[in-house]
KELO-513871 format. One line per 5 residues: number of its first residue (from 1); their letters; for each residue x, y, z of C-alpha. Coordinates in pm, 1 decimal, m for minus. Example, Ala and Ser with C-alpha at 12.3 -4.5 7.8 and 13.67 -1.06 7.14 Angstrom:
residues 2
1) AS) 1230.0:m450.0:780.0 ~ 1367.0:m106.0:714.0
This chain:
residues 496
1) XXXXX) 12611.0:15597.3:10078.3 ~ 12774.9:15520.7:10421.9 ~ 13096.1:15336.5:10437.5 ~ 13087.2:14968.1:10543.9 ~ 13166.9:14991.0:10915.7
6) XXXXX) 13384.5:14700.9:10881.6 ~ 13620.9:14587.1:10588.8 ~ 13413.9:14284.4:10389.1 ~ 13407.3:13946.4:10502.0 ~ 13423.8:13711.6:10223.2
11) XXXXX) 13244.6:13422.1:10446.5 ~ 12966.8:13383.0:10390.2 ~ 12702.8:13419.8:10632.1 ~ 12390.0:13249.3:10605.3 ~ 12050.4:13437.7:10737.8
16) XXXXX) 11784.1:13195.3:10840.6 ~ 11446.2:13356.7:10697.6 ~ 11167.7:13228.9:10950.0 ~ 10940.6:13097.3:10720.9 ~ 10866.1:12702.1:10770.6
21) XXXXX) 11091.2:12455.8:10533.8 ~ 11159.2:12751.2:10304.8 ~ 11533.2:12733.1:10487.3 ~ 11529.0:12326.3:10364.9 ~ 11501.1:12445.4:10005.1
26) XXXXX) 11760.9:12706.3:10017.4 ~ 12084.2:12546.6:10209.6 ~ 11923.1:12692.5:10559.0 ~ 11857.9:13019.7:10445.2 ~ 11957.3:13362.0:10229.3
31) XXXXX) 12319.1:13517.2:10182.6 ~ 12375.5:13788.6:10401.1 ~ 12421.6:14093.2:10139.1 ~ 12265.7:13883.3:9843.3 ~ 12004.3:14040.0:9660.1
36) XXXXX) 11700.6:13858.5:9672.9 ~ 11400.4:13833.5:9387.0 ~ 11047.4:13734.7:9471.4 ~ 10831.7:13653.5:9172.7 ~ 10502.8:13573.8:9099.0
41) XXXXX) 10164.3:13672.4:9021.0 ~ 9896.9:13866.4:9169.8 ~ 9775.3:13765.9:9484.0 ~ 10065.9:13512.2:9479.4 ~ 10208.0:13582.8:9826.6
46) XXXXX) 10474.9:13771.5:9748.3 ~ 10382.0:14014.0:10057.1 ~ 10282.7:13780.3:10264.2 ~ 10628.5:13600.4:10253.8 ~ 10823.5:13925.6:10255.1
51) XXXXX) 10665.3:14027.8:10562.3 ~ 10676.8:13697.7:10732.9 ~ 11046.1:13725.6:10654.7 ~ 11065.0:14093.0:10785.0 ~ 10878.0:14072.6:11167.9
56) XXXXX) 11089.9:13728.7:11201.7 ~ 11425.0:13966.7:11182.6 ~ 11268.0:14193.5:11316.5 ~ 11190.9:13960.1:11674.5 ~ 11563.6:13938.6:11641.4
61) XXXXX) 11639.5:14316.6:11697.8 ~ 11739.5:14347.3:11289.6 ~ 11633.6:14673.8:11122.8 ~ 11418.8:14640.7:10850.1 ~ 11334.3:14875.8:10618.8
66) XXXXX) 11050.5:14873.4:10451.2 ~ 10995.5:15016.4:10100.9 ~ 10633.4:15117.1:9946.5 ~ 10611.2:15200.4:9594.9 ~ 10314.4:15327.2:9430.5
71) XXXXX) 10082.3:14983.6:9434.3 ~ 10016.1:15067.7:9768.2 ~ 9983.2:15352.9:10043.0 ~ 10167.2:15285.6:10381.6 ~ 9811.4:15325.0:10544.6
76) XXXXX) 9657.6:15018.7:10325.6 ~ 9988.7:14810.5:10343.1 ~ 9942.5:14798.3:10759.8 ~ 9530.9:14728.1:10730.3 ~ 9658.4:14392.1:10506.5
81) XXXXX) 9952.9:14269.5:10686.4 ~ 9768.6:14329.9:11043.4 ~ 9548.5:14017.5:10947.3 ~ 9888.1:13791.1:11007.5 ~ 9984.5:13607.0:11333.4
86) XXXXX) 10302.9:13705.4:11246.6 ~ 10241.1:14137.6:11281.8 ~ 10344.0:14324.1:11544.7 ~ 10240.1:14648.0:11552.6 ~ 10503.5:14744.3:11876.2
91) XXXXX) 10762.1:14671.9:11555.1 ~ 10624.0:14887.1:11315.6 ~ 10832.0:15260.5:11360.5 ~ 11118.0:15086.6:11550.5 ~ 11261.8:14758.8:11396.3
96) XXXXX) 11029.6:14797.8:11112.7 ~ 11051.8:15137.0:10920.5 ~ 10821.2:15215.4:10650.2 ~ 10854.0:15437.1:10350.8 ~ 10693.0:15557.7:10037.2
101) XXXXX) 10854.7:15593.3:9746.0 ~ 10597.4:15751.6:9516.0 ~ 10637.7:16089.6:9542.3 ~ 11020.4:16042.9:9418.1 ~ 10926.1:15793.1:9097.5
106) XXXXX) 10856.4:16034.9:8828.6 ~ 11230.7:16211.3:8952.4 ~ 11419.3:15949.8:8820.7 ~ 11703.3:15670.8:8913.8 ~ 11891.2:15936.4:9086.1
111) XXXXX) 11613.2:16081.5:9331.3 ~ 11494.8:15700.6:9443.1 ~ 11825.2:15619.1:9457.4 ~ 11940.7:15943.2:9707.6 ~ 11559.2:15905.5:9894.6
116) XXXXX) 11708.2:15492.2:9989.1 ~ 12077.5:15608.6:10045.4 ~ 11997.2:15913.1:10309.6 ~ 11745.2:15657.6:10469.7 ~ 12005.8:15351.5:10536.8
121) XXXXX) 12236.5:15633.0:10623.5 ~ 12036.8:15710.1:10901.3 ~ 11980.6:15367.1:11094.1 ~ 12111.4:15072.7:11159.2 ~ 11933.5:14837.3:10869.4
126) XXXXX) 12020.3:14434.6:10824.9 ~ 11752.5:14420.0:10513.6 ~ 11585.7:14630.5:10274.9 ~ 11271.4:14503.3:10121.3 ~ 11063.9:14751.3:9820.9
131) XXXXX) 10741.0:14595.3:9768.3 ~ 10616.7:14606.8:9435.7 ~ 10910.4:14635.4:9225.9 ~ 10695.7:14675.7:8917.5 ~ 10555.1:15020.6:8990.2
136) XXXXX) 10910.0:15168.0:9024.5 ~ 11050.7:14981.7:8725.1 ~ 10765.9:15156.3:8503.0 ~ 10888.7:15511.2:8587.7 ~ 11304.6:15431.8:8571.8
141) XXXXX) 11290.9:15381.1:8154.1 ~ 11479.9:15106.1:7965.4 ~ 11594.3:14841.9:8039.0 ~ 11979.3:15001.4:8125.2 ~ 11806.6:15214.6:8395.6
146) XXXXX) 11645.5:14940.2:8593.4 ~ 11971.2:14729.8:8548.9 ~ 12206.6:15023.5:8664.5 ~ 11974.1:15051.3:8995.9 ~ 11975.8:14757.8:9106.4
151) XXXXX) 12362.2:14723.6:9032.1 ~ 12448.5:15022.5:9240.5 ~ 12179.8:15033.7:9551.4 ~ 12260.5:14608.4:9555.3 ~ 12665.6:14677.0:9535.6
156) XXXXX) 12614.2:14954.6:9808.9 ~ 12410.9:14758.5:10043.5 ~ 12599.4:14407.5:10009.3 ~ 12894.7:14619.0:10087.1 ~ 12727.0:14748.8:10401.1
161) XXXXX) 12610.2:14393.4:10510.5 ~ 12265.3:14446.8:10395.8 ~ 12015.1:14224.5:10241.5 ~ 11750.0:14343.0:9962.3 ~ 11455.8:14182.3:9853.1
166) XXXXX) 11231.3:14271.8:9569.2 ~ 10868.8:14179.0:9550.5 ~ 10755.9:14187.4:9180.4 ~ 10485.0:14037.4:8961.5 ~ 10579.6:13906.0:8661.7
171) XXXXX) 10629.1:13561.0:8550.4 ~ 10991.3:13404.6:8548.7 ~ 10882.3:13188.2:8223.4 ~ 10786.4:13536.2:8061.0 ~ 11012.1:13761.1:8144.0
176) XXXXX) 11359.8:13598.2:8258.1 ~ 11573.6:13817.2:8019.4 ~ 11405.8:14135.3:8276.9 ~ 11708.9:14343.4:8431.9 ~ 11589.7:14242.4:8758.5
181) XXXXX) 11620.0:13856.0:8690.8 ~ 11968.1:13880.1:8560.9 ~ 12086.8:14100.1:8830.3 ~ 11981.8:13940.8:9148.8 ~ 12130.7:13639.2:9317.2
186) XXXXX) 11838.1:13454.4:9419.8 ~ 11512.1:13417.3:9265.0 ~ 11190.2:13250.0:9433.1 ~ 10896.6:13196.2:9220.4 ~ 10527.7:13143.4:9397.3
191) XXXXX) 10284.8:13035.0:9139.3 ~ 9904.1:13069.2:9197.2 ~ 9673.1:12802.4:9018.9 ~ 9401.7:12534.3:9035.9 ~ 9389.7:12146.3:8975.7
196) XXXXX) 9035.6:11954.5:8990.9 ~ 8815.0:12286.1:9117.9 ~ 9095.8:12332.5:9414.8 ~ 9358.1:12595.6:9450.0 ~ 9697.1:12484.9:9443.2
201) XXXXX) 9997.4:12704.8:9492.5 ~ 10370.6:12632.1:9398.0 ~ 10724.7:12766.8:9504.9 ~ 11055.5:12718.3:9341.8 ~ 11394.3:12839.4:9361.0
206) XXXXX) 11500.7:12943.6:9008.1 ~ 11791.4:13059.3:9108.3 ~ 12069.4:13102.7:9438.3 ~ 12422.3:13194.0:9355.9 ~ 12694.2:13027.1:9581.2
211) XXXXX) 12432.3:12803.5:9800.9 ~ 12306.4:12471.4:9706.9 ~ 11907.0:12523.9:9648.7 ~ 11663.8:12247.5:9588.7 ~ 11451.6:12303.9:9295.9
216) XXXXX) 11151.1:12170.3:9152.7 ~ 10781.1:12240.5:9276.1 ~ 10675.0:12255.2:9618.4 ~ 10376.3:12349.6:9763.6 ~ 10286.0:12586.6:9972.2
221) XXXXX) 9979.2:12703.4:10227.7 ~ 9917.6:13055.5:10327.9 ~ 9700.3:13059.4:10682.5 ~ 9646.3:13370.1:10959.3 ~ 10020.5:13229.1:11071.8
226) XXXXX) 10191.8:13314.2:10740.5 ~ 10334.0:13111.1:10431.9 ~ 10436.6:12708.9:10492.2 ~ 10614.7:12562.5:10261.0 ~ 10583.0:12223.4:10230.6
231) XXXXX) 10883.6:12055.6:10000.7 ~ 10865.3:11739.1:9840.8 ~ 10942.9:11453.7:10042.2 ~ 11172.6:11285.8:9810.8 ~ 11364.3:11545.9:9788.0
236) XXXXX) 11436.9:11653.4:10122.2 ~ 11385.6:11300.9:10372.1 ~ 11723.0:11201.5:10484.6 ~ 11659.1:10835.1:10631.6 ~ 11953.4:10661.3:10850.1
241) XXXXX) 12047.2:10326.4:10789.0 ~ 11878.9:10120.8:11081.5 ~ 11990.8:9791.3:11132.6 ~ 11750.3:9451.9:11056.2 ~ 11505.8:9382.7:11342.5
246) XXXXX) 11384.4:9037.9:11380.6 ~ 11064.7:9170.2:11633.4 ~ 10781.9:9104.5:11477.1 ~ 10439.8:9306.3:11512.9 ~ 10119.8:9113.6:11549.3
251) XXXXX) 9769.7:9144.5:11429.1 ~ 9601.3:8962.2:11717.5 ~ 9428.0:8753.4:11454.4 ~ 9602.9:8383.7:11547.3 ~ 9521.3:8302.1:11137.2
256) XXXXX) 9634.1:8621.8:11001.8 ~ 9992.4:8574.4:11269.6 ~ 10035.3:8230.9:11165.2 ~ 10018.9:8301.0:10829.8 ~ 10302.3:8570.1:10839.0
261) XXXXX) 10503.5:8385.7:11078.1 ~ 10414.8:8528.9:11416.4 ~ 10356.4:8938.6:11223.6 ~ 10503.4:9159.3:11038.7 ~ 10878.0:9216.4:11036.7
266) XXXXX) 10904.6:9539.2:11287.4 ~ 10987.1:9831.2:11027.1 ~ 10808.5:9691.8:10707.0 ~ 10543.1:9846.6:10490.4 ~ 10253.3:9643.4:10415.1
271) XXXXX) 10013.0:9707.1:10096.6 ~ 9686.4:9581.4:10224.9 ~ 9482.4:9558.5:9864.4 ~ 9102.4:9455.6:9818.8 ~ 8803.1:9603.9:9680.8
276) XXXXX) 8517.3:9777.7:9860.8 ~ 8376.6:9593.1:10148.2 ~ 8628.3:9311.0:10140.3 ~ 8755.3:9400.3:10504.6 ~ 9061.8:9644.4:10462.7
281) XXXXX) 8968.5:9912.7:10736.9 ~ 8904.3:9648.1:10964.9 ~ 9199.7:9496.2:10921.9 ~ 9391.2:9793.0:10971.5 ~ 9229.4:9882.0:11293.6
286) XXXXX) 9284.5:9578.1:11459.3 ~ 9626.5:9636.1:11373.5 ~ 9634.3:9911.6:11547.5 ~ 9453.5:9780.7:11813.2 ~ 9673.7:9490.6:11882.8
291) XXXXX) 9983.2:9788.6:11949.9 ~ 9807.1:9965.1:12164.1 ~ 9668.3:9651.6:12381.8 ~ 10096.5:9581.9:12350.1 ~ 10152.6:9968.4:12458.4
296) XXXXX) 10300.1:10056.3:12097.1 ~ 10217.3:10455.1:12040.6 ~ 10023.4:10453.9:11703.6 ~ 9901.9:10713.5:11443.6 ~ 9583.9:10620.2:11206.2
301) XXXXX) 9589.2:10909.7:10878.5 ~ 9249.6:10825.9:10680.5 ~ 9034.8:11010.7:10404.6 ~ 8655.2:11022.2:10383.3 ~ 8629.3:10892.7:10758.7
306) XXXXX) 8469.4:11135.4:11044.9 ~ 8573.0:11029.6:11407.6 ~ 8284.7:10933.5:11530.3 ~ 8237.7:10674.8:11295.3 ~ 8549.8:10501.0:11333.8
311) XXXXX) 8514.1:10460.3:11679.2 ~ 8216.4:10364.6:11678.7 ~ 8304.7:10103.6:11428.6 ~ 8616.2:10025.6:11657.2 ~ 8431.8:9973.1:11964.6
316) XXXXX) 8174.6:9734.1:11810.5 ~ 8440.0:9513.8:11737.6 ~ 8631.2:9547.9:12075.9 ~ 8905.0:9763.8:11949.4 ~ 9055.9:9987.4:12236.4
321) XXXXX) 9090.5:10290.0:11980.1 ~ 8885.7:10575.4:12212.4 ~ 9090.3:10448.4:12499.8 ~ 9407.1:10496.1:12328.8 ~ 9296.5:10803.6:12216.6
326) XXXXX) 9170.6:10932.7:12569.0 ~ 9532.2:10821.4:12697.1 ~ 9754.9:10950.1:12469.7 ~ 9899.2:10657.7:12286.2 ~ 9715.9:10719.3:11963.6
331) XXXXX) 9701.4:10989.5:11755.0 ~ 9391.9:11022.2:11444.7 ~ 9450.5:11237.7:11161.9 ~ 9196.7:11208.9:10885.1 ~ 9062.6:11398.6:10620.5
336) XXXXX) 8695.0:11412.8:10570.4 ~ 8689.5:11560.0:10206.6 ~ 8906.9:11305.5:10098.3 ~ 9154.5:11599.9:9962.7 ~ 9517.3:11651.7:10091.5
341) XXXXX) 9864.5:11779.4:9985.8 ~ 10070.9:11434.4:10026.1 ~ 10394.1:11616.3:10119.2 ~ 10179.1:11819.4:10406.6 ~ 9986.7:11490.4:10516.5
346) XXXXX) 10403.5:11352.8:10489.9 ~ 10545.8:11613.7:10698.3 ~ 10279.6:11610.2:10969.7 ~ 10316.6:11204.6:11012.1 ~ 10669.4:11275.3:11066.0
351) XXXXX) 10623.9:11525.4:11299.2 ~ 10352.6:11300.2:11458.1 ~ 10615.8:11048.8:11436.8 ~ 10865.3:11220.2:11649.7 ~ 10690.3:11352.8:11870.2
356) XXXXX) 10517.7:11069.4:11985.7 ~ 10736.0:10841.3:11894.9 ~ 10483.7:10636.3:11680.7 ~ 10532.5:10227.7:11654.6 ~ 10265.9:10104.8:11396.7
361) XXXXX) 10098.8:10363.4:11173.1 ~ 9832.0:10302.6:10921.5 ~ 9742.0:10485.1:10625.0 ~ 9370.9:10398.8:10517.5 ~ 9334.7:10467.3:10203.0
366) XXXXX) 9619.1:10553.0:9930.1 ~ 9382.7:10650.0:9630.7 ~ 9358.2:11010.5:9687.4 ~ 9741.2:11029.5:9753.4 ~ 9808.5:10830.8:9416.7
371) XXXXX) 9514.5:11075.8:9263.5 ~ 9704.8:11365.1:9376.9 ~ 10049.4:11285.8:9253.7 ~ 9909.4:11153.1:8950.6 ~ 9974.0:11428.6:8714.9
376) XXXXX) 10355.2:11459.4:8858.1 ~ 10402.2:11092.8:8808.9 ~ 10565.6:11136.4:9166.4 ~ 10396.2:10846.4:9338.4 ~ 10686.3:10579.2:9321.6
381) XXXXX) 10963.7:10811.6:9427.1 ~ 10673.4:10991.0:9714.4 ~ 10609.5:10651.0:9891.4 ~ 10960.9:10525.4:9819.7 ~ 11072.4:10809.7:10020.8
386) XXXXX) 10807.1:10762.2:10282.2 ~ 10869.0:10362.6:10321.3 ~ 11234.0:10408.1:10381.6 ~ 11143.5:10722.0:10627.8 ~ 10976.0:10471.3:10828.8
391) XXXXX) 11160.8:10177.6:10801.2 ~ 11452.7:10361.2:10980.8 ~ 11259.2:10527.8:11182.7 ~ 11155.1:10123.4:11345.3 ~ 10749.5:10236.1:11235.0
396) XXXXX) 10586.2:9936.3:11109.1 ~ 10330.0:10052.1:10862.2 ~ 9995.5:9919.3:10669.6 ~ 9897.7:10089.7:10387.6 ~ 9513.9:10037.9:10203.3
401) XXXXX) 9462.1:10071.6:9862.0 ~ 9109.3:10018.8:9703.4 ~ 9090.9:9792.0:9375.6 ~ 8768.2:9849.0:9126.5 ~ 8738.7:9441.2:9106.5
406) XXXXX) 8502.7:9290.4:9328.4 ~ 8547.3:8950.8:9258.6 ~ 8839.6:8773.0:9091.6 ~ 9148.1:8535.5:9106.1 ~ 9407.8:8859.9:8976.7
411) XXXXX) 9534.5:9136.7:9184.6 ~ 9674.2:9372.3:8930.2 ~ 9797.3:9686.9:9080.0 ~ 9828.1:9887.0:8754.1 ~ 10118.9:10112.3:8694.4
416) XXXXX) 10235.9:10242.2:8902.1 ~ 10302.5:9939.3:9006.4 ~ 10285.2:10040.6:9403.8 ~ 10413.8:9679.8:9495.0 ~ 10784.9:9767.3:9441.5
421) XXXXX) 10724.9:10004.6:9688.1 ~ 10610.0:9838.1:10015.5 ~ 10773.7:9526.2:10143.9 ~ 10474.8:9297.3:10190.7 ~ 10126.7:9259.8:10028.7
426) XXXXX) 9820.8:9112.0:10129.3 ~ 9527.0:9017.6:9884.0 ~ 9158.3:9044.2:9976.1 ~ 8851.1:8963.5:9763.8 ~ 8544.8:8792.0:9720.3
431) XXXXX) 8431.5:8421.2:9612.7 ~ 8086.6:8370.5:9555.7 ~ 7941.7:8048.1:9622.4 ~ 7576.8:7896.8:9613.5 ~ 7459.5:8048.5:9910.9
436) XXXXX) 7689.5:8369.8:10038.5 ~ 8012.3:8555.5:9921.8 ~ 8321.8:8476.1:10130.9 ~ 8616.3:8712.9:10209.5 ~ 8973.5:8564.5:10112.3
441) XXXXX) 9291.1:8658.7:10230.9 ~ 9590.7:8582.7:10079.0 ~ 9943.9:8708.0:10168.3 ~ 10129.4:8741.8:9844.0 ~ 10473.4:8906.6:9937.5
446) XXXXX) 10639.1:8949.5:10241.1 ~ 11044.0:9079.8:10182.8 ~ 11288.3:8905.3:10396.6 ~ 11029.4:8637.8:10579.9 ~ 10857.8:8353.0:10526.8
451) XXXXX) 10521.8:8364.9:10463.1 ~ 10226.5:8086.3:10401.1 ~ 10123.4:8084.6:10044.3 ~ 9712.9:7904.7:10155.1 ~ 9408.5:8087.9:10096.1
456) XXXXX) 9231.2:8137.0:10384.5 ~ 8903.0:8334.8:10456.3 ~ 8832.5:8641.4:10668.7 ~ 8538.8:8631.2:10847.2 ~ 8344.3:8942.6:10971.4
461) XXXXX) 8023.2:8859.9:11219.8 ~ 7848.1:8974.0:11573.7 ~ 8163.5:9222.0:11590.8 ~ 8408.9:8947.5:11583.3 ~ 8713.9:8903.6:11290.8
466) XXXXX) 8852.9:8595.2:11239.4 ~ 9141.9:8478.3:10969.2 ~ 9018.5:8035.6:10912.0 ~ 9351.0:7933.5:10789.6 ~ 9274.5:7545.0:10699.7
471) XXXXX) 9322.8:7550.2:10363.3 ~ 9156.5:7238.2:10334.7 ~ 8860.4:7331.1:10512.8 ~ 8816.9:7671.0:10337.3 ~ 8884.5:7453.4:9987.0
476) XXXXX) 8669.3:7188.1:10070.4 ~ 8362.4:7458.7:10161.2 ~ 8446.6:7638.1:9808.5 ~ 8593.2:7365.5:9566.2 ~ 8625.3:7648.1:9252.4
481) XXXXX) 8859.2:7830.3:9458.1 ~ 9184.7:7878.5:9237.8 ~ 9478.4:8016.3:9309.0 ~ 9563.8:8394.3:9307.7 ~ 9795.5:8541.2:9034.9
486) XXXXX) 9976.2:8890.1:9100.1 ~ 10055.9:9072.1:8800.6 ~ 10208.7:9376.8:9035.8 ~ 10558.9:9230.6:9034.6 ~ 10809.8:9387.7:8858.9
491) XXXXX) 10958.0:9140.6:8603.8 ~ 11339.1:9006.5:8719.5 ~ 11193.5:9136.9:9044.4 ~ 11420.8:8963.0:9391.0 ~ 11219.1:8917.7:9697.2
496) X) 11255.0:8704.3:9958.6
């Protein structure tokens, strides 16, 4: 094989690979020269990502070249890949070279080996990629012939500058002690399954010598626009200290205001728990609606909820929530089947977020989010990370979370208990008396303010909300009130 043009450089240089947050997980992307292994399944999206990876070098004026083995004819390779955003067919021939290997498998380690050599020889390559490593690895033999391959075409080609990646299915749990997973340098698993009757697909980094990756599970999407990775939030939100803010954020409801000492402390998360029909949503919009009446920029994320319907709900109740739509200064996200990735619903609120630089946001509904994560057992660490994102990002956030009791004196979150989580929490529910139920409110926790500790009721009539915050009136209306107990604290728990 050619002679490096240069002498090696023993910096390392690090080659960003164009696919979204992938570069997050693997210390902003691969080793120049480093020998790259992408595992997984059929129908994984091993292709998919190797190809996103190649036409992004390829916009750059890098040379790929592109290895077929015998899985799959040049012809068929171009129909598939044509599908993605990402293709560009002006590439293909130019930056993007194509061969096939087949006809040269059944000659041996030698003949593949001479058939990549005279090709590299010939142009200017940054990467080689072979596409189904599996097929070739059948016709080289034992297990010494596969190794001795990739040691000598990956030892020639780091040398040279060049970058390889390997597509292969197999299973890294199954077959770790394979030539090719001892050999490379980094390893990137995509796993293909389903949880509840819904597809669900994983990535990991198993393994990236001399760069610090982050492992674990993340998810992933595949779309017409490639492979999106979407990491988990704990592990890669970086949130700045911000410094104490003493601005509060109001609900326009004089009860509810008075009760939390003019509003909520301007950064805080607030856990707005009830049961069905006890008010939440309603709440939560006119929390929104008091921003944008102040000229805050806010962003509403909900499940089960269709547009239409919460505007309509909105307007009946004299919340400006289509005008600050029409204008700009809010932004709607919601998810009508109730299903969602929480990292992907994380990252777009952040970008949201920046973008628009997003005061109050409410998130209507945590169930599915908790549902989601359940499994994982992720939840505390998911919304820790998410609280303290917004806290320093100065977004003041209400957060609802549906509780199976209708009536009762108890809120008891459950493990896990979400109340160690989010800064303040307010309590509603029904009391039944003689003639009607009445909605209570009750503000049970509020971190670093002073709060008032009376029951007061929430009334919802002729489109109008109103908190009654004379405890001796409400008390005197419904003398079996008692008082609530919250079993969601954390015992030896300090709040203030």
């Amino acid at each position: 094989m050619a002679e490096a043009k240069q002498g090696p450089s023993w910096q390392a240089e690090s080659i960003p690979t164009g696919v979204p947050n992938l570069d997050r997980l693997i210390d902003g992307g691969l080793t120049r020269g480093s020998l790259v292994l992408l595992a997984g399944g059929p129908g994984a999206g091993k292709t998919v990502l190797a190809g996103q990876m190649a036409f992004h070098w390829a916009a750059q004026g890098r040379k790929v070249l592109w290895v077929v083995t015998l899985g799959e004819p040049n012809e068929k390779f171009m129909t598939h890949l044509s599908a993605m955003r990402f293709f560009d067919r002006r590439m293909v021939g130019d930056t993007v070279q194509i061969i096939n290997l087949s006809r040269y498998l059944e000659q041996g380690r030698q003949a593949q080996l001479s058939v990549i050599r005279e090709t590299v020889q010939g142009g200017d390559y940054a990467f080689v990629i072979i596409d189904g490593f599996q097929s070739q690895r059948s016709f080289l033999g034992d297990p010494r012939d596969v190794r001795l391959f990739l040691s000598e075409l990956g030892s020639e080609l780091a040398l040279m500058g060049i970058t390889m990646l390997l597509t292969v299915d197999a299973s890294p749990l199954r077959n770790w002690e394979s030539a090719e997973f001892t050999v490379v340098d980094v390893i990137i698993a995509l796993e293909r399954g389903e949880a509840e009757g819904r597809e669900r697909r994983l990535l990991r980094v198993l393994k990236q010598r001399g760069r610090a990756a982050i492992g674990g599970h993340h998810t992933f999407t595949i779309s017409s626009n490639g492979i999106h990775v979407h990491p988990r939030v704990e592990a890669v939100a970086r949130a700045a200290e911000a410094p104490a803010s003493t601005t509060r954020h109001s609900f326009g409801l004089a009860g509810l205001d008075q009760m939390l000492a003019g509003g909520l402390l301007e950064g805080s998360a607030t856990l707005l728990a009830g049961s069905a029909g006890t008010g939440k949503s309603l709440l939560a919009g006119q929390f929104l609606a008091e921003g944008l009446r102040q000229g805050q920029p806010g962003l509403y994320l909900a499940f089960f909820e269709s547009l239409n319907r919460l505007l309509q709900r909105a307007g009946e109740f004299d919340m400006p929530l289509r005008q600050g739509l029409e204008s700009g200064l809010l932004h709607v996200k919601l998810y009508p089947s109730g299903r969602c990735d929480p990292d992907a619903c994380a990252e777009e609120a952040m970008r949201l977020i920046a973008e628009h630089r997003i005061r109050r946001l409410v998130l209507d509904g945590l169930e599915p989010i908790e549902r989601e994560l359940a499994t994982s057992g992720r939840i505390i660490d998911y919304l820790a990370a998410v609280v303290e994102y917004l806290r320093a990002q100065g977004v003041t956030s209400l957060l609802t979370y549906e509780l199976s009791e209708p009536v009762g004196t108890t809120l008891n979150l459950g493990r896990p208990l979400l109340s160690q989580v989010t800064g303040n929490v307010i309590f509603l529910r029904f009391a039944r008396t003689d003639t009607r139920r009445h909605r209570l409110l009750s503000v049970l926790k509020t971190r670093y303010s002073d709060h008032s500790d009376a029951i007061a009721e929430l009334l919802v009539s002729q489109g109008r909300l109103e908190v009654v915050t004379d405890p001796a009136a409400v008390q005197q209306q419904k003398p079996d009130l008692v008082p609530v107990a919250f079993q969601g604290e954390p015992q030896g728990g300090h709040y203030y």
